[in-house]
C-alpha positions in Angstrom: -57.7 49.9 89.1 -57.0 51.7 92.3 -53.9 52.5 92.2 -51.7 55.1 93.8 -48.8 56.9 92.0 -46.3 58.8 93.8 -43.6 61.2 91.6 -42.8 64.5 91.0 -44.7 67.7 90.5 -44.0 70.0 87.3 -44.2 73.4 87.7 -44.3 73.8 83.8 -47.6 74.9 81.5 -50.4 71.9 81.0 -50.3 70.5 78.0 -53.5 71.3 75.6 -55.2 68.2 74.4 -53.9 68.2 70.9 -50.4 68.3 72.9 -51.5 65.3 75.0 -52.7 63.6 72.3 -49.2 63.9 69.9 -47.1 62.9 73.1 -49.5 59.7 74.2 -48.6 58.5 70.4 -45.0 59.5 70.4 -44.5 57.3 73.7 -46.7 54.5 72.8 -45.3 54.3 69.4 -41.5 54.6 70.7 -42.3 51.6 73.2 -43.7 49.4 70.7 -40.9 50.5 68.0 -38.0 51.7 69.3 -37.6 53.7 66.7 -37.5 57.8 66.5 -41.3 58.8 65.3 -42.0 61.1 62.3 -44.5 63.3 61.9 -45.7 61.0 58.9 -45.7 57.8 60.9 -48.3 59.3 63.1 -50.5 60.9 60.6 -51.0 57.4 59.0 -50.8 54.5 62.3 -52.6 56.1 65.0 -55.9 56.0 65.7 -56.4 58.7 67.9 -56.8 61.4 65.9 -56.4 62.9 62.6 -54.6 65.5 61.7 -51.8 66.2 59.1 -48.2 66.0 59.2 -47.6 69.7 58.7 -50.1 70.1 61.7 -48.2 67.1 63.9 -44.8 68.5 63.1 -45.8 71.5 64.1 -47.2 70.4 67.4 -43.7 68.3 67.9 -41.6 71.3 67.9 -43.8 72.5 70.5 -43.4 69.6 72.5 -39.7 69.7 72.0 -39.0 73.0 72.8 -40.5 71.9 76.2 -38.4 69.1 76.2 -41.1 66.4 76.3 -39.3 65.2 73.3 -35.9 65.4 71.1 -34.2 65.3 68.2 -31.3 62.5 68.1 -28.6 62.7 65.5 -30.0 63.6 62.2 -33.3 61.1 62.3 -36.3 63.2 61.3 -38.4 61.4 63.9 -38.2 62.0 67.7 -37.8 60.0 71.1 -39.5 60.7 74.6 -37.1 62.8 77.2 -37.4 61.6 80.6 -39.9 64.8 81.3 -41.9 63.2 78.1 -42.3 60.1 79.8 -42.7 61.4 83.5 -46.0 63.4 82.2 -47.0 59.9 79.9 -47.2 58.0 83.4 -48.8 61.0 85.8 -51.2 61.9 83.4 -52.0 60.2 79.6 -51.2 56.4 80.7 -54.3 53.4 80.9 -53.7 51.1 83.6 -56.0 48.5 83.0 -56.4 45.3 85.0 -53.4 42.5 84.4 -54.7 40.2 81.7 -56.3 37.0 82.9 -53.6 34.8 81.5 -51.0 36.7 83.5 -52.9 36.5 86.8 -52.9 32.9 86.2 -49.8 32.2 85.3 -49.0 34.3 89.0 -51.5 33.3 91.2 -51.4 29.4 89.9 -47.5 28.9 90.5 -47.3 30.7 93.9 -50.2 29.8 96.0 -49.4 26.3 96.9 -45.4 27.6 97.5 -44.1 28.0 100.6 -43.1 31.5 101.9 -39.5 31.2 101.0 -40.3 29.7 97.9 -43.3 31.8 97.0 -40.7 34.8 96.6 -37.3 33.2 94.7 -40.2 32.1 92.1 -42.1 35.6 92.2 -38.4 36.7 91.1 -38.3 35.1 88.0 -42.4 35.2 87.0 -42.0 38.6 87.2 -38.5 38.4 85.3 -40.4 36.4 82.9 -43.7 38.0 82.2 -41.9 41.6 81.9 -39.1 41.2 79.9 -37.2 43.0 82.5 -35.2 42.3 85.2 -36.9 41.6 88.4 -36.3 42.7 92.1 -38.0 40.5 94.9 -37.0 42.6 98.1 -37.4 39.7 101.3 -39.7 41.4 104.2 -38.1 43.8 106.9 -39.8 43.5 109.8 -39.1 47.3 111.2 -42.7 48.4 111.8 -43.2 45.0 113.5 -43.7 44.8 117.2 -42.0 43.5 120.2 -44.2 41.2 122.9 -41.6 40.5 125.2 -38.2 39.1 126.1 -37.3 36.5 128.1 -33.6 35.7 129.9 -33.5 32.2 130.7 -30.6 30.4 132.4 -29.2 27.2 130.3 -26.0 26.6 133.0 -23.8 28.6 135.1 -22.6 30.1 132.3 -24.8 30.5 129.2 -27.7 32.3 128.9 -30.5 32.1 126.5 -32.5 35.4 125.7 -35.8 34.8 123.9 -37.8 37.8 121.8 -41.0 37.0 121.1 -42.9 39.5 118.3 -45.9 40.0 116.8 -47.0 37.8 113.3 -45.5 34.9 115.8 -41.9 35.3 115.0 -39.4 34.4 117.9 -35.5 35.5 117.8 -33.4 33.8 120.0 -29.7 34.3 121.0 -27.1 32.1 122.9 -24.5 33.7 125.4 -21.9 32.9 127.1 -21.2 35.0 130.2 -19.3 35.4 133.4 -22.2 37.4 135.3 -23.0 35.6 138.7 -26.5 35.9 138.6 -29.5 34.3 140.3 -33.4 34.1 139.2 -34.6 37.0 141.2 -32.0 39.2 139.5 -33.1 37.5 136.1 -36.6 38.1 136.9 -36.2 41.8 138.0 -34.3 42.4 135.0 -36.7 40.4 132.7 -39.3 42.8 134.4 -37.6 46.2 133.7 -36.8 45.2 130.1 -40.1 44.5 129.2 -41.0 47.4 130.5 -39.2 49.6 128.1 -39.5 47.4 124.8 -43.2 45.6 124.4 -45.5 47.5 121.7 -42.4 49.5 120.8 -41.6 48.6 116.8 -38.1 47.0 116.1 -37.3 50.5 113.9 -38.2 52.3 117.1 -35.6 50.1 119.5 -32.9 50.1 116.9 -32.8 53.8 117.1 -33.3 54.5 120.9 -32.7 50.9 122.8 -29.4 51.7 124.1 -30.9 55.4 126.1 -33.9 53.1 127.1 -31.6 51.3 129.1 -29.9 53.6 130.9 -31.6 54.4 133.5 -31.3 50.9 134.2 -30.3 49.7 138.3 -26.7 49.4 139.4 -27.3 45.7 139.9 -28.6 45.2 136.6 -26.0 46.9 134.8 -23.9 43.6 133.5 -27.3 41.7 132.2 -28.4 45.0 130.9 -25.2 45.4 128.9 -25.5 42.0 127.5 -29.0 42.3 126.3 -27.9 45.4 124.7 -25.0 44.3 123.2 -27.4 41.0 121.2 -30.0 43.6 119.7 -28.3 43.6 116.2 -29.4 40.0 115.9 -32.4 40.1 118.3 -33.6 43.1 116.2 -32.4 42.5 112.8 -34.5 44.3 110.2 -34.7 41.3 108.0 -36.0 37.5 107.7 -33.0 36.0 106.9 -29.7 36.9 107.2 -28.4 35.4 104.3 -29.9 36.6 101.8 -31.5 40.7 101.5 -32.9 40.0 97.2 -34.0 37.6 94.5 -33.4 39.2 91.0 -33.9 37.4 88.2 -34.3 38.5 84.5 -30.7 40.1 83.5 -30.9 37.7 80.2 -34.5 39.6 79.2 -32.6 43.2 79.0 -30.3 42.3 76.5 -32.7 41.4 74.1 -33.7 45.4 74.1 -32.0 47.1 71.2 -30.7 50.1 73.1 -28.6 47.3 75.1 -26.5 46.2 72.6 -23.6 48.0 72.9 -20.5 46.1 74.5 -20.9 49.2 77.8 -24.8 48.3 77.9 -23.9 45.1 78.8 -21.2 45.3 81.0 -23.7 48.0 83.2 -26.3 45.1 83.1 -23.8 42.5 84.4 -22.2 45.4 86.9 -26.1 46.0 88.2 -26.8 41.9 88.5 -23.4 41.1 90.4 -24.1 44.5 93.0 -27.0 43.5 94.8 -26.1 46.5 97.2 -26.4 49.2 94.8 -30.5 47.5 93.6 -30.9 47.5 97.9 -29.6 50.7 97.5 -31.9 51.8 95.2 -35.5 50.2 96.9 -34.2 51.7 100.2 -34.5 55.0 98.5 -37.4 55.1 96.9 -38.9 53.1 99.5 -42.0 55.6 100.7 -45.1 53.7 99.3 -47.6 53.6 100.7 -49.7 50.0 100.7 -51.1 49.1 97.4 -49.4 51.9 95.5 -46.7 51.6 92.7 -44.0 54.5 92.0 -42.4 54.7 88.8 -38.5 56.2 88.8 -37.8 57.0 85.0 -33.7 58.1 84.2 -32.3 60.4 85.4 -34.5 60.2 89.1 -32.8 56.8 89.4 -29.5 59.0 90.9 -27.1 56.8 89.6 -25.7 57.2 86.8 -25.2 53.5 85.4 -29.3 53.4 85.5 -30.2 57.2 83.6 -31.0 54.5 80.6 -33.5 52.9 82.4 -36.8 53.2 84.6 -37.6 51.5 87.9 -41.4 50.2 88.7 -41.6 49.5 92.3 -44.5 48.0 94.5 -44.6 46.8 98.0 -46.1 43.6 99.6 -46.4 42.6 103.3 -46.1 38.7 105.0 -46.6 38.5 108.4 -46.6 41.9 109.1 -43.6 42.2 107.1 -43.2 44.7 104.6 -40.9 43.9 101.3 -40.3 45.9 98.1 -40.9 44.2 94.6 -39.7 46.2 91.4 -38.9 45.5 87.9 -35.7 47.2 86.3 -35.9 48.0 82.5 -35.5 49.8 79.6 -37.4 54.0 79.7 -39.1 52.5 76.6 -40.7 49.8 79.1 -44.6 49.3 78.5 -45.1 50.8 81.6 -49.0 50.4 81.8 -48.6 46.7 81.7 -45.4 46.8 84.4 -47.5 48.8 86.9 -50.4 46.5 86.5 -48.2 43.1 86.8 -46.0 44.7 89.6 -49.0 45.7 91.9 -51.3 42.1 90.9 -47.6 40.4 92.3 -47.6 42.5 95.4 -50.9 41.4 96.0 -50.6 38.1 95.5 -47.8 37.9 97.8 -49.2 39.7 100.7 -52.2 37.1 100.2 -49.7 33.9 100.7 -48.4 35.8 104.1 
């Protein structure tokens, strides 16, 4: 599997291999348990190597005065830190291809959907398949580009501008205006519009449009100002305006142990009823690149209602569109199997574009 993962750099000491190898057990055995692991657990269920408990416990302490791992409460066995399960992901985690049952189940119930359709249901597969609770980001269209606008005259006093933009999407506004104009004015200004917006990318004219336009002609000033003045919905960064997310899956977290407590669950319910704070949150770590997953684990999520849990986040693109998938759960998430499902789902999508 090609893929691409983007996180921090350590500036700590490599790990030897017998370090590797007791901190690839503690986290695949945490994950599968949720349970504190002993230095006798290992000696006896894993397979990957053999070495006594004396020799493990030893090797432990290592690894927890590094602070890949710790020592809650009075449990004899230890849990994964966040910088135990950062170096688990970069460097001792098998990503193997999604299982052909799951690419199935994903590619069988959203090829035949329509585009809307395709991602509310990619939402709750992927809520369903992980266990956690899945993000379906709708496309922003920022790095798509403008063709052309048109002004075109409806009556004496409404006017109909027309953007046309690459992937074959058209915006359209309705004005109303007092500005006695006639169709060479219209045309001129049609003409020096163009001139300063086709090929340019709708992040680009968000950013600059309004300086663009200022050098603009005296006579133009009033149709100038009213083109101006419709680019937040000529040039909105999204599909639809309605709606910015799908998440499904809130129901799947709370059958994770460590979100049982009465203030687990009343974050979970706080993170499903703020859909600004998960946009929030994709708009951050938004910097993939195509085909590439990112992994946020704790305390890297920046807010502090999320240190308990880990974000895997991929990317998709319909139309020219780009949109932003991830799947919300628990540090102890098998994250081998999220990355594979999360980047198989991105590609699917971008294939029904």
């Amino acid at each position: 599997m090609n893929t691409e993962y983007i996180h921090r750099n350590s500036n700590d000491r490599d790990l030897n291999e017998r370090e590797k190898s007791v901190l690839r057990s503690i986290v695949q055995s945490y994950i599968l348990t949720a349970s504190p692991v002993g230095s006798r657990f290992l000696s006896k269920t894993s397979e990957e190597f053999t070495l006594s408990p004396a020799t493990i416990r030893n090797v432990m302490a290592d690894l927890e005065d590094l602070n890949f791992i710790s020592h809650p409460h009075t449990s004899a066995g230890r849990v994964p830190t966040d910088k135990g399960y950062r170096c688990y992901v970069d460097t001792l985690m098998d990503v193997r291809e999604l299982s052909e049952k799951d690419r199935h189940v994903v590619k069988d119930q959203l090829q035949a959907l329509s585009q809307d359709q395709a991602l509310k249901d990619a939402s709750r597969i992927l809520g369903a398949l992980s266990h956690c609770l899945a993000i379906v980001e709708l496309p922003q269209m920022l790095d798509i580009n403008v063709k052309k606008a048109h002004l075109v005259p409806l009556s004496s006093n409404r006017l109909l501008i027309v953007m046309e933009l690459d992937s074959n999407i058209v915006r359209t506004v309705t004005l109303e205006t007092d500005i006695v104009y006639d169709s060479a004015l219209l045309d001129h200004t049609t003409h020096f519009i163009n001139s300063r917006i086709s090929g340019k990318s709708i992040r680009f004219l968000r950013d600059h449009i309004v300086e663009m336009m200022m050098d603009g002609t005296s006579g133009q000033h009033s149709l100038l100002r009213l083109f101006i003045d419709s680019v937040d919905t000529l040039l909105s960064p999204h599909v639809s305006s309605d709606e910015k997310v799908h998440i499904a899956g809130a129901r799947h977290l709370l059958e994770y142990p460590e979100f049982d407590s009465p203030n687990q669950l009343k974050g979970v319910i706080e993170l499903v009823e703020n859909e600004d704070v998960i946009i929030h949150l994709l708009d951050h770590h938004d910097d993939l690149q195509q085909q590439s997953v990112k992994i946020v684990i704790g305390n890297e999520l920046r807010e502090e209602k999320l240190h308990e849990y880990s974000l895997v986040m991929g990317s998709y693109t319909m139309k020219g569109a780009h949109g932003s998938i991830g799947l919300i759960g628990p540090k102890r998430m098998n994250y081998a199997k999220m990355v594979s499902l999360v980047q198989y789902m991105g590609q699917v999508l971008s294939q029904s574009g």
